[in-house]
C-alpha positions in Angstrom: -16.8 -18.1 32.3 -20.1 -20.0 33.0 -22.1 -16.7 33.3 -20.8 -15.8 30.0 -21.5 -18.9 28.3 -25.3 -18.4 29.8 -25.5 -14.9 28.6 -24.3 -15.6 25.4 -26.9 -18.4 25.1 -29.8 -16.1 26.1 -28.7 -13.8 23.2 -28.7 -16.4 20.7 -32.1 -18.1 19.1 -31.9 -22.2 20.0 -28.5 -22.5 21.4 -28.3 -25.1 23.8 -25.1 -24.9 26.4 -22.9 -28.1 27.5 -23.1 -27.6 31.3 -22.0 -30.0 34.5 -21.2 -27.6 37.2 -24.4 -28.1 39.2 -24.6 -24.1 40.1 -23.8 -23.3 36.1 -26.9 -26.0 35.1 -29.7 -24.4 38.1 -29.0 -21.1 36.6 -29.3 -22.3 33.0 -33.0 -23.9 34.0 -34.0 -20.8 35.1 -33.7 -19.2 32.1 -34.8 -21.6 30.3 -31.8 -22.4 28.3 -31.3 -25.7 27.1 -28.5 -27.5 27.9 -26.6 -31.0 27.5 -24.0 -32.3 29.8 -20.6 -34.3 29.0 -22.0 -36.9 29.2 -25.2 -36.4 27.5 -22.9 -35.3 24.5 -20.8 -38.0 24.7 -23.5 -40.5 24.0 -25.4 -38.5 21.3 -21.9 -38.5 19.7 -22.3 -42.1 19.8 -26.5 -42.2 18.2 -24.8 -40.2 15.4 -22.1 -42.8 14.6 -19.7 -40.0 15.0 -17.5 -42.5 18.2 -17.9 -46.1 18.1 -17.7 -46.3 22.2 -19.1 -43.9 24.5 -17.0 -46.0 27.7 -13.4 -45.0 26.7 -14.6 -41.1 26.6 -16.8 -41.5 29.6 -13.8 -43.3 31.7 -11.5 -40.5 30.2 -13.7 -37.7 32.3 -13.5 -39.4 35.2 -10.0 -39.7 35.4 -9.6 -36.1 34.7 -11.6 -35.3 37.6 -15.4 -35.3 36.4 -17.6 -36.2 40.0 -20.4 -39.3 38.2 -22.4 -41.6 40.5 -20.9 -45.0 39.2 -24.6 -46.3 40.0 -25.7 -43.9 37.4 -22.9 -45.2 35.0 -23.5 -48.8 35.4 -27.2 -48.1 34.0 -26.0 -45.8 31.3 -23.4 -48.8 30.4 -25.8 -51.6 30.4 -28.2 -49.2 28.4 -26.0 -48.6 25.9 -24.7 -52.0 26.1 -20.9 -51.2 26.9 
């Protein structure tokens, strides 16, 4: 499935590929395909007013598995001011 996603993006003019397997996101900078992660998306829903709170989602990923570093998360929280 990942290497489709990746060819697929390398066959499409500025498509950008949402991407948090680690393997999946090495082989994506190698081509030079751009890509966003969950997370990532998650909070540029929130810059375009399109969720109110980024937390609930973010908390909803980790509970269905999604590995974060809560060091990392505590940052992104108090950056985001959630």
């Amino acid at each position: 499935m990942k290497a489709r996603v990746l060819t697929l993006a390398l066959e499409k003019d500025g498509a950008c590929v949402v991407l948090d397997d680690l393997q999946a996101r090495k082989c994506a900078a190698l081509f030079d395909i751009p890509l966003i992660g969950s997370i990532g998306l998650i909070l540029l829903a929130k810059r375009k007013g399109l969720i109110d709170l980024a937390k609930p989602k973010i908390e909803g990923l980790k509970a269905a598995g999604l590995h974060i570093d809560n060091t990392m998360l505590d940052r992104i929280y108090m950056r985001i001011g959630e």
